[in-house]
Biotite code that builds the C-alpha atoms (Angstrom):
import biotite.structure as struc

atoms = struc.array([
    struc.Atom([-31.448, -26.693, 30.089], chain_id="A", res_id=1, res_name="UNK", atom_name="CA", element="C"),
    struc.Atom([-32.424, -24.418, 27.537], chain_id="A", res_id=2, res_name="UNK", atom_name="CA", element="C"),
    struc.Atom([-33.791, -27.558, 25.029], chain_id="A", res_id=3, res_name="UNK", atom_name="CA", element="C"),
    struc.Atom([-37.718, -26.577, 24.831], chain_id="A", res_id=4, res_name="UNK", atom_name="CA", element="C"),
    struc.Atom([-37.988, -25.626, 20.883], chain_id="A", res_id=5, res_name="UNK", atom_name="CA", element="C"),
    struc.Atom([-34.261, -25.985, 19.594], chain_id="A", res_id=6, res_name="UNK", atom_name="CA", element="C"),
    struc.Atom([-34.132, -29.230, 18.472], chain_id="A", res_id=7, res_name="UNK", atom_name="CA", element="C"),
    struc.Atom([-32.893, -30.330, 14.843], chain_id="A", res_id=8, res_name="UNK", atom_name="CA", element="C"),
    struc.Atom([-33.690, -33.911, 13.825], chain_id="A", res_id=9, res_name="UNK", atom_name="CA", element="C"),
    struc.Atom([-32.830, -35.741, 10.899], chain_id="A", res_id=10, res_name="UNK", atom_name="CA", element="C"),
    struc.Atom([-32.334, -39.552, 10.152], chain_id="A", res_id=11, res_name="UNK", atom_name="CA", element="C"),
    struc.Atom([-29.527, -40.599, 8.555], chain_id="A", res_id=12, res_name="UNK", atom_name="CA", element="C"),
    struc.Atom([-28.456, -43.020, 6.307], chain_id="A", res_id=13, res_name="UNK", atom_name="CA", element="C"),
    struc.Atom([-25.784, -44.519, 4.419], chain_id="A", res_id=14, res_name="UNK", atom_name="CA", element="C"),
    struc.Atom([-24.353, -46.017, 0.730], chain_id="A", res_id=15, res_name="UNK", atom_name="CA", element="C"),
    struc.Atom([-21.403, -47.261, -0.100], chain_id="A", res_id=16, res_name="UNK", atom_name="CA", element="C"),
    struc.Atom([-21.041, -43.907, -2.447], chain_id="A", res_id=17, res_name="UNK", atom_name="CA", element="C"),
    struc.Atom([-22.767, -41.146, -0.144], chain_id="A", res_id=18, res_name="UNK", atom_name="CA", element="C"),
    struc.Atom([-24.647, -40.264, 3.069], chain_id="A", res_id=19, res_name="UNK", atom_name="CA", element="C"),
    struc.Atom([-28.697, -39.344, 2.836], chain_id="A", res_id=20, res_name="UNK", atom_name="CA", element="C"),
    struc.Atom([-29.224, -36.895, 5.381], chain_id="A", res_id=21, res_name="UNK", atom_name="CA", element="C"),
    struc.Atom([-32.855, -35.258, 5.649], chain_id="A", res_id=22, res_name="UNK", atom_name="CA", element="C"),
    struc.Atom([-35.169, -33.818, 8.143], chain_id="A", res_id=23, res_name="UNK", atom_name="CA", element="C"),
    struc.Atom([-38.335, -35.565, 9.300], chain_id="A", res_id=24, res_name="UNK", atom_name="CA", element="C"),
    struc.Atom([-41.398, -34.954, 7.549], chain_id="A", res_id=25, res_name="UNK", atom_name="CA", element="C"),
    struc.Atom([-44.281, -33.129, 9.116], chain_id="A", res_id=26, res_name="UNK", atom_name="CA", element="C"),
    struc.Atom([-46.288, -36.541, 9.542], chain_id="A", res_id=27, res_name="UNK", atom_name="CA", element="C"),
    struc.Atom([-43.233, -38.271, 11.813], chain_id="A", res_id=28, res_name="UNK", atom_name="CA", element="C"),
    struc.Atom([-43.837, -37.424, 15.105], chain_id="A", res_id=29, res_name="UNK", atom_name="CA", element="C"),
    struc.Atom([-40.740, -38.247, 17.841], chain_id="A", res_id=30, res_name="UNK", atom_name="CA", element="C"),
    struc.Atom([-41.438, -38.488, 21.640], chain_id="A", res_id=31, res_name="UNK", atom_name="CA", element="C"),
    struc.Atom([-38.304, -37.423, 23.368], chain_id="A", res_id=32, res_name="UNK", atom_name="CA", element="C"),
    struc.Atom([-37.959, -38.576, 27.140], chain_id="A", res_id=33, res_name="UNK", atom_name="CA", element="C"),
    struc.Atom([-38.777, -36.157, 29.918], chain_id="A", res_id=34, res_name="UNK", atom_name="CA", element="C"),
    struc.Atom([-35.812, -36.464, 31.800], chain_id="A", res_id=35, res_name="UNK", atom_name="CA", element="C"),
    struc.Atom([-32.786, -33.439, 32.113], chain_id="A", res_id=36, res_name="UNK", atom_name="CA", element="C"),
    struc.Atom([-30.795, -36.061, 30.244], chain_id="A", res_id=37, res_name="UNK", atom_name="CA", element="C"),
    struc.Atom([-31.846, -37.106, 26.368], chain_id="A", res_id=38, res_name="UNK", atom_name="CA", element="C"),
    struc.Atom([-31.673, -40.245, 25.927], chain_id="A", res_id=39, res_name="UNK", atom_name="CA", element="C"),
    struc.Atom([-31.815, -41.555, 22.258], chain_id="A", res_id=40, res_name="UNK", atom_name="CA", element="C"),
    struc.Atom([-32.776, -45.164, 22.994], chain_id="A", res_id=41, res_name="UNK", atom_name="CA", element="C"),
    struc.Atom([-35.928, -43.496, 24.381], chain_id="A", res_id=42, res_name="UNK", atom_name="CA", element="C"),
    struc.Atom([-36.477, -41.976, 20.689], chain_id="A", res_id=43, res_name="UNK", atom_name="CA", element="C"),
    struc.Atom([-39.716, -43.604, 19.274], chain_id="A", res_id=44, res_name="UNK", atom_name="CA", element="C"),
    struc.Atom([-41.739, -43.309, 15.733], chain_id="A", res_id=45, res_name="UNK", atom_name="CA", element="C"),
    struc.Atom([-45.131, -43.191, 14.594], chain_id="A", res_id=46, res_name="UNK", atom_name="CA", element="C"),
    struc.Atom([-45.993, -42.560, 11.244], chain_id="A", res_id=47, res_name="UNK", atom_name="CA", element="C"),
    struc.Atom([-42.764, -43.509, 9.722], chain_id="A", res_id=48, res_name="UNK", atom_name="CA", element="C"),
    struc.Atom([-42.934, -45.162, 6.370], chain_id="A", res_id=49, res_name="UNK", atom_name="CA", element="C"),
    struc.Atom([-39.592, -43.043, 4.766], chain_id="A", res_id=50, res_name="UNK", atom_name="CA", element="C"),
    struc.Atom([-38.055, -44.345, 8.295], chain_id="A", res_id=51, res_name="UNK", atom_name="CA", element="C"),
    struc.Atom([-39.006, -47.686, 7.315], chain_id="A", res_id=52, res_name="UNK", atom_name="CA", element="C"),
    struc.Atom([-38.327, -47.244, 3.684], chain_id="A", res_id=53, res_name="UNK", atom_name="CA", element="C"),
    struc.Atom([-34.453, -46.304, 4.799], chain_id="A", res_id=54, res_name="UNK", atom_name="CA", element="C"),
    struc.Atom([-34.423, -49.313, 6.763], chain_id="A", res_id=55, res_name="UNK", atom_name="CA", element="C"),
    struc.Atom([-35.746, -51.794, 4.406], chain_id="A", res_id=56, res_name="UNK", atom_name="CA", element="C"),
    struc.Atom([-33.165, -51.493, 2.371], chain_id="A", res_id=57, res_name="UNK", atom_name="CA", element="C"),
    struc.Atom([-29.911, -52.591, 1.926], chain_id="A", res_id=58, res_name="UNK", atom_name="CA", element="C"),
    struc.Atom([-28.048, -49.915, 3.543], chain_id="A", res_id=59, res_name="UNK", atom_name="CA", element="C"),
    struc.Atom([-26.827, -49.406, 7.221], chain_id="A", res_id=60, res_name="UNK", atom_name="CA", element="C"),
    struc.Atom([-29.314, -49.214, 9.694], chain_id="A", res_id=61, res_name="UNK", atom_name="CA", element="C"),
    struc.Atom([-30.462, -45.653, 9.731], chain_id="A", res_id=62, res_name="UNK", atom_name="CA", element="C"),
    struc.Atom([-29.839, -43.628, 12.705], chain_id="A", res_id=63, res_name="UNK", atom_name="CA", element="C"),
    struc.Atom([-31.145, -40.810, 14.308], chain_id="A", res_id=64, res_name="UNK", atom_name="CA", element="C"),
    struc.Atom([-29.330, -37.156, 15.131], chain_id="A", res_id=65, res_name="UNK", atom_name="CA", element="C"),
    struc.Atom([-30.149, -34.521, 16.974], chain_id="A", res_id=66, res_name="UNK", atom_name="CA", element="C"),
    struc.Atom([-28.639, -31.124, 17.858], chain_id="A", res_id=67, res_name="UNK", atom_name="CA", element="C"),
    struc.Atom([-29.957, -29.129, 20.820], chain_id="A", res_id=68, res_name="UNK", atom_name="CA", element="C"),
    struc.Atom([-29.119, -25.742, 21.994], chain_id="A", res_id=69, res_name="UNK", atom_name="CA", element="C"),
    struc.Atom([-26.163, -26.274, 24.694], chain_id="A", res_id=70, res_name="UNK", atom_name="CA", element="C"),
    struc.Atom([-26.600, -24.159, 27.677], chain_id="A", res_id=71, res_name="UNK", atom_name="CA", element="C"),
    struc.Atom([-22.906, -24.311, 28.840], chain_id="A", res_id=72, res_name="UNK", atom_name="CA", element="C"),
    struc.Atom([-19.261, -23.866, 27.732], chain_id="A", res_id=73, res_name="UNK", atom_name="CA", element="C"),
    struc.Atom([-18.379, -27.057, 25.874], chain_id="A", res_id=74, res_name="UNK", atom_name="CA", element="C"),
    struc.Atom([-14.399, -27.201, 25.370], chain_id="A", res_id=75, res_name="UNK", atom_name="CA", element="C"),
    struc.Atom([-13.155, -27.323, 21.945], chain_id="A", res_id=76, res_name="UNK", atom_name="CA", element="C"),
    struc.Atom([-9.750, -28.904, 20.759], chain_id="A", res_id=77, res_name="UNK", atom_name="CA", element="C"),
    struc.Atom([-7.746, -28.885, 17.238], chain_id="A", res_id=78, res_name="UNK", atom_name="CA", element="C"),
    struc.Atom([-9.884, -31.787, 16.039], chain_id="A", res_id=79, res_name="UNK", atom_name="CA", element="C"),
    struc.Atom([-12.796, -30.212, 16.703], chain_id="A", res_id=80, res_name="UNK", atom_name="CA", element="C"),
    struc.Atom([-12.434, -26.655, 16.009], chain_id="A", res_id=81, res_name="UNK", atom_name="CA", element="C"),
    struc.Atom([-13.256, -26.586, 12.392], chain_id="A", res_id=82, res_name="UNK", atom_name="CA", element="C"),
    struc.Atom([-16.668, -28.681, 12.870], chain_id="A", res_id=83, res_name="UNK", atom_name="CA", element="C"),
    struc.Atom([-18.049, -26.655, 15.896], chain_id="A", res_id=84, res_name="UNK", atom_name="CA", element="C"),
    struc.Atom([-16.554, -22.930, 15.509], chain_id="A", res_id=85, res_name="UNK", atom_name="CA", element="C"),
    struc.Atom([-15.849, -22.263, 11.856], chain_id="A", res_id=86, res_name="UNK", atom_name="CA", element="C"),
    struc.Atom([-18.361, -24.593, 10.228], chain_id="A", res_id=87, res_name="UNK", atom_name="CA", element="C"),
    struc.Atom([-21.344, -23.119, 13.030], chain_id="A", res_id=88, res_name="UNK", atom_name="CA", element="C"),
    struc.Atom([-24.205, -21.557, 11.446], chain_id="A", res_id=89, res_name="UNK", atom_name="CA", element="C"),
    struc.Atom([-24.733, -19.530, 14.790], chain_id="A", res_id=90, res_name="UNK", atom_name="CA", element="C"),
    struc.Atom([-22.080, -16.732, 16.155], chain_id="A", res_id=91, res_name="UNK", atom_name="CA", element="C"),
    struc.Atom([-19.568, -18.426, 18.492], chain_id="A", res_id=92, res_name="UNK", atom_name="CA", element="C"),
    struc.Atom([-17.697, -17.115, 21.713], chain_id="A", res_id=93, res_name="UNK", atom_name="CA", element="C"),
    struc.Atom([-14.428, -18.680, 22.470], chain_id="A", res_id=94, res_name="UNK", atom_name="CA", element="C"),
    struc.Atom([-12.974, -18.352, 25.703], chain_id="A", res_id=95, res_name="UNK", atom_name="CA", element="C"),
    struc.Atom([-9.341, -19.235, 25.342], chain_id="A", res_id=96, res_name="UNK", atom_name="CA", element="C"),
    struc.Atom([-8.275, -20.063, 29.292], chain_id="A", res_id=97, res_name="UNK", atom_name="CA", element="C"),
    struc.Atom([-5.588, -22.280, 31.392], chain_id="A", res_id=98, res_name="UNK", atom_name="CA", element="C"),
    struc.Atom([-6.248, -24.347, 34.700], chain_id="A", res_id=99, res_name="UNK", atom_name="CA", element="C"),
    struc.Atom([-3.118, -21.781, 36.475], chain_id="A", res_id=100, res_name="UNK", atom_name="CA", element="C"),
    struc.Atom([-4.989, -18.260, 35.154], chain_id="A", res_id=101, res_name="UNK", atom_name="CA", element="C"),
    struc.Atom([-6.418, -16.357, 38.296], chain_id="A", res_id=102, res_name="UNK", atom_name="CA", element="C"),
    struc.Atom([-8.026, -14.299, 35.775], chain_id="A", res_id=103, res_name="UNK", atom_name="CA", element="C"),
    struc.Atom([-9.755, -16.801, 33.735], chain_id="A", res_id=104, res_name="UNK", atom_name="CA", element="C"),
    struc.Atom([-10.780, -18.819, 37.012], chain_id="A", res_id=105, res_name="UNK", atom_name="CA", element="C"),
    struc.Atom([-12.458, -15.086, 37.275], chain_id="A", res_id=106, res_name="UNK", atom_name="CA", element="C"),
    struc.Atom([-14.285, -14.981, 33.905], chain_id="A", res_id=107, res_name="UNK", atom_name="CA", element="C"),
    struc.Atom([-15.769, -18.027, 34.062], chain_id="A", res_id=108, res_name="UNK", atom_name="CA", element="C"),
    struc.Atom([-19.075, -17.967, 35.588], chain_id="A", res_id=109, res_name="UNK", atom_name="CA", element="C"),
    struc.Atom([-19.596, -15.171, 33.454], chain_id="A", res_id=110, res_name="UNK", atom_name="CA", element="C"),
    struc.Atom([-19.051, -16.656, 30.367], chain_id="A", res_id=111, res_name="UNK", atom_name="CA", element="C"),
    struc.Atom([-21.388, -20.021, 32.031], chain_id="A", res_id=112, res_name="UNK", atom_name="CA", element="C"),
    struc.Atom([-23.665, -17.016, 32.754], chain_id="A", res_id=113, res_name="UNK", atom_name="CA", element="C"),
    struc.Atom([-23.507, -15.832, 29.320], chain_id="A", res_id=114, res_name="UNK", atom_name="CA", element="C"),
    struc.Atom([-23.803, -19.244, 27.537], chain_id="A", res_id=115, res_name="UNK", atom_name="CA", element="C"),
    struc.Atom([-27.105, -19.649, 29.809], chain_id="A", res_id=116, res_name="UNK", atom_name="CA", element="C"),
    struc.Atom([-28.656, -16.646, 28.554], chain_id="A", res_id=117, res_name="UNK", atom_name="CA", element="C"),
    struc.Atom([-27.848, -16.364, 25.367], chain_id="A", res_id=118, res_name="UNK", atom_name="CA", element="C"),
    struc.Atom([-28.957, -20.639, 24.669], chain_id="A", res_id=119, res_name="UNK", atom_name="CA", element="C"),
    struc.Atom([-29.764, -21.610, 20.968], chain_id="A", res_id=120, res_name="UNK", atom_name="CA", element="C"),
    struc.Atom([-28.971, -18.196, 19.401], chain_id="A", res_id=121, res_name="UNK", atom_name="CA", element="C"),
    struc.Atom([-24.854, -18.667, 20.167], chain_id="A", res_id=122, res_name="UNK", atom_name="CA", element="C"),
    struc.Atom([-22.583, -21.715, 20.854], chain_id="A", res_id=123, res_name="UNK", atom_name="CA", element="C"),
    struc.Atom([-19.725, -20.876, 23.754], chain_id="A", res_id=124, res_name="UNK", atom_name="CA", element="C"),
    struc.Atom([-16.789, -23.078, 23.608], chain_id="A", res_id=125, res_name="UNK", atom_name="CA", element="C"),
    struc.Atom([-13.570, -22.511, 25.400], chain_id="A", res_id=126, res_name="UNK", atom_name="CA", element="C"),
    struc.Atom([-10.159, -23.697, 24.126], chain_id="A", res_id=127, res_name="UNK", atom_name="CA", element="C"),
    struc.Atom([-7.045, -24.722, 26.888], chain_id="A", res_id=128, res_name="UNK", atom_name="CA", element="C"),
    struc.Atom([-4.109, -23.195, 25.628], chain_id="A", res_id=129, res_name="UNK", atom_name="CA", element="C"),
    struc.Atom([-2.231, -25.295, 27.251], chain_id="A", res_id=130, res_name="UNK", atom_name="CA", element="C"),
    struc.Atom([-3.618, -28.341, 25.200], chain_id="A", res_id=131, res_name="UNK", atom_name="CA", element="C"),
    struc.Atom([-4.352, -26.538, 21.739], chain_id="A", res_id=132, res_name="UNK", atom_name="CA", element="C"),
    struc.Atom([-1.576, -24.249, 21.514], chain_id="A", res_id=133, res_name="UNK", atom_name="CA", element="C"),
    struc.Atom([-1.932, -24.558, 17.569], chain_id="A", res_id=134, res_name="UNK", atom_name="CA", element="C"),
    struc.Atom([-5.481, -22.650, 17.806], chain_id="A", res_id=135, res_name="UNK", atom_name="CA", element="C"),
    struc.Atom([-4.293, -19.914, 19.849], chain_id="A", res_id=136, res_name="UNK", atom_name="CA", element="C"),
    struc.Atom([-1.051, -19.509, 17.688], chain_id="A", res_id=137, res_name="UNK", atom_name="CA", element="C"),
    struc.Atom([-3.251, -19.172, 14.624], chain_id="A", res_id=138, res_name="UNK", atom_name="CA", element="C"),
    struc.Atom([-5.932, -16.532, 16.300], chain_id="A", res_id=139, res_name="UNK", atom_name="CA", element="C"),
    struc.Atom([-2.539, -14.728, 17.425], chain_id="A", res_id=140, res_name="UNK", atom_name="CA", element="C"),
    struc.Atom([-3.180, -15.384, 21.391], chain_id="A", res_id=141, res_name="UNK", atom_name="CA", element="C"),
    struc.Atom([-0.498, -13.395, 23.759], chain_id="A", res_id=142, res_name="UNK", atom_name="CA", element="C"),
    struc.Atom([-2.948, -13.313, 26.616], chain_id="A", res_id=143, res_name="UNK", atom_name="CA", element="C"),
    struc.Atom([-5.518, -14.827, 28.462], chain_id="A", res_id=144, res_name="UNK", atom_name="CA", element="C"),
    struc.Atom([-8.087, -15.062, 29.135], chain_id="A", res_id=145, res_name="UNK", atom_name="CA", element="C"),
    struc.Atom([-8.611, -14.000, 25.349], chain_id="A", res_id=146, res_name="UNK", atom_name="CA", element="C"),
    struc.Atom([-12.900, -13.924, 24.021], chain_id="A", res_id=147, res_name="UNK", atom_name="CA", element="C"),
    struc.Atom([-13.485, -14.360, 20.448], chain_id="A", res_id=148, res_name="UNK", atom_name="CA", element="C"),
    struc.Atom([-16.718, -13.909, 18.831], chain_id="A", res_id=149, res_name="UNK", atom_name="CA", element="C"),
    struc.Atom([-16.809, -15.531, 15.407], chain_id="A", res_id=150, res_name="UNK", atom_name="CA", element="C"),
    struc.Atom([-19.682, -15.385, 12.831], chain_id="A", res_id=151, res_name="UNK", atom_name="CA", element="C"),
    struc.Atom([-20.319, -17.631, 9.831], chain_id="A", res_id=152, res_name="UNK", atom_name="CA", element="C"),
    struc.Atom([-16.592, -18.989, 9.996], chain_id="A", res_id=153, res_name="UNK", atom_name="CA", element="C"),
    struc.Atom([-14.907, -15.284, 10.299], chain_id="A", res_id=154, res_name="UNK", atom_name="CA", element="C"),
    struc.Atom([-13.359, -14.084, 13.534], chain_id="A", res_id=155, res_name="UNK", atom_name="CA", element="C"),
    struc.Atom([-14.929, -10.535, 14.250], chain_id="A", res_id=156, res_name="UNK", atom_name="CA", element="C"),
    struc.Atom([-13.888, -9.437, 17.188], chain_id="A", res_id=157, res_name="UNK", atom_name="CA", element="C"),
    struc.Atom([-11.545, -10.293, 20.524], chain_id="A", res_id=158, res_name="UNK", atom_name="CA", element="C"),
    struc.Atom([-11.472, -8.802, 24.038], chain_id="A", res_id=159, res_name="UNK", atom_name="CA", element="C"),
    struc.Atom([-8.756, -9.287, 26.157], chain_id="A", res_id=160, res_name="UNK", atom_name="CA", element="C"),
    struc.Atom([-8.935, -9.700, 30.110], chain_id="A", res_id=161, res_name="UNK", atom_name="CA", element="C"),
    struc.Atom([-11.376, -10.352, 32.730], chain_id="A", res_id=162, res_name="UNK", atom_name="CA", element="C"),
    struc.Atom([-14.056, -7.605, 31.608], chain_id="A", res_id=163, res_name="UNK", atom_name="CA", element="C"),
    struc.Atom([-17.508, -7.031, 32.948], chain_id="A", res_id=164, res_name="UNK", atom_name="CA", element="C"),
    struc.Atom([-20.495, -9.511, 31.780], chain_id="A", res_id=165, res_name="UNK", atom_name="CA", element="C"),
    struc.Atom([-22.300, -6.407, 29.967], chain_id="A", res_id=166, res_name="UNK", atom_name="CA", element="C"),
    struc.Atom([-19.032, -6.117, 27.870], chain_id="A", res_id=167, res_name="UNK", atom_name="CA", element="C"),
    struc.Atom([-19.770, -9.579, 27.034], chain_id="A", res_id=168, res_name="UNK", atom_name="CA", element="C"),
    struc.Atom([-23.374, -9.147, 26.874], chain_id="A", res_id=169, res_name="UNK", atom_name="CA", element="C"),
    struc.Atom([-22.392, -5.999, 24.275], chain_id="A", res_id=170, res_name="UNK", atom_name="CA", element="C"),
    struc.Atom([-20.455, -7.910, 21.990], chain_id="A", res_id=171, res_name="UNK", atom_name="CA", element="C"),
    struc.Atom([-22.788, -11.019, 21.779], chain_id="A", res_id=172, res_name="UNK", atom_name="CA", element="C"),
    struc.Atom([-26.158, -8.758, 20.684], chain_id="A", res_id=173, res_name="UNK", atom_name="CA", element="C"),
    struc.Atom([-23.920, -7.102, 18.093], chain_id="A", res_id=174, res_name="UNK", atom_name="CA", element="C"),
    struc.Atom([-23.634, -9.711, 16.336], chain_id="A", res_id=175, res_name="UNK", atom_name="CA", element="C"),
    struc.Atom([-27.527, -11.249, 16.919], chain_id="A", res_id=176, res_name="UNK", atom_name="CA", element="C"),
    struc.Atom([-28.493, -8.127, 15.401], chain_id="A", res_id=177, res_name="UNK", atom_name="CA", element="C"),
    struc.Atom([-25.948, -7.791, 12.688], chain_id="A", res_id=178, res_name="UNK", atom_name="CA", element="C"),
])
C-alpha cells in the first residue's frame, strides 16, 4: 500500500465540554509495525511528556489517530458521505455502481487502477445505488456507472459510462493542478 510518508497523527483527548485534538510534537517519535496491516496496539512512545501530561489527568484516556493514504475504493454510504467526500481536504472520485451493472463490473479495475496511482493526493469512494439511493437522487444520478470528482466539498465535474482510464486519468490531474 501506498502508506510510506502519508501518515497524519494526532492524540486525542477529551472534557466533559470539548475534544483536544493536536499533532505530535517534533520530539515524539512513533514506531509503527512493519507489517501490510497497521496495527495500533503496536503504536509505541518515546519522548512523550504532553502524552503523559494528557493522561495524567482527569480526562479519558487519550487515544491515538491516524489517517493514511488509502490505495483502494472504500464504499461510502449516507452516514458517511458528508465526513469522507464533502468534508475531504483532498479531491474525491465517486464511482456510483450496482452489483447487476455489466458496465460498472467493467469500470472497476480501472477506477482500483486509478485509486492505486493516484494514493494520498485523491480519496476514491464508490456509492451502491442500490443502498444510498438518497446520494444519487441529490447528485441527480440517471445512469451508471456515474464518476464524480469533487473538490473542497463542491461537485466539479461527472462522466457518464464506462470510459477509458486516461479519461479518468484526465479529469483527476485537472483538478491536482487546479
Amino acid at each position: 500500500m501506498a502508506m510510506k510518508n502519508c501518515f497524519q497523527v494526532s492524540t486525542v483527548s477529551s472534557t466533559a465540554t470539548a475534544g483536544i485534538v493536536r499533532p505530535f510534537a517534533s520530539a515524539e517519535k512513533l514506531h509503527f509495525p512493519t507489517s501490510k496491516v497497521l496495527n495500533l496496539a503496536n503504536v509505541s512512545f518515546s519522548s512523550s511528556s504532553s502524552f503523559q501530561s494528557l493522561r495524567g489527568s482527569s480526562q479519558q484516556k487519550p487515544r491515538v489517530i491516524c489517517k493514511a493514504a488509502v490505495d483502494q475504493v472504500q464504499p461510502v454510504s449516507d452516514s458517511s458521505w458528508d465526513d469522507q467526500v464533502i468534508a475531504s481536504e483532498i479531491p474525491v472520485l465517486v464511482e456510483f455502481w450496482a452489483p447487476w451493472c455489466g458496465p460498472c463490473r467493467m469500470i472497476a479495475p480501472v477506477i482500483d487502477e486509478l485509486a492505486k496511482d493516484y494514493a494520498g493526493k485523491i480519496s476514491c469512494f464508490k456509492v451502491n445505488t442500490d443502498d444510498c439511493p438518497n446520494i444519487a437522487s441529490k447528485y441527480g444520478i440517471r445512469s451508471i456507472p456515474t464518476v464524480l470528482f469533487f473538490k473542497k466539498g463542491e461537485k466539479k465535474e461527472s462522466i457518464i459510462g464506462a470510459v477509458p482510464k486516461n479519461t479518468l486519468s484526465d479529469t483527476i490531474q485537472k483538478y491536482l493542478d487546479a
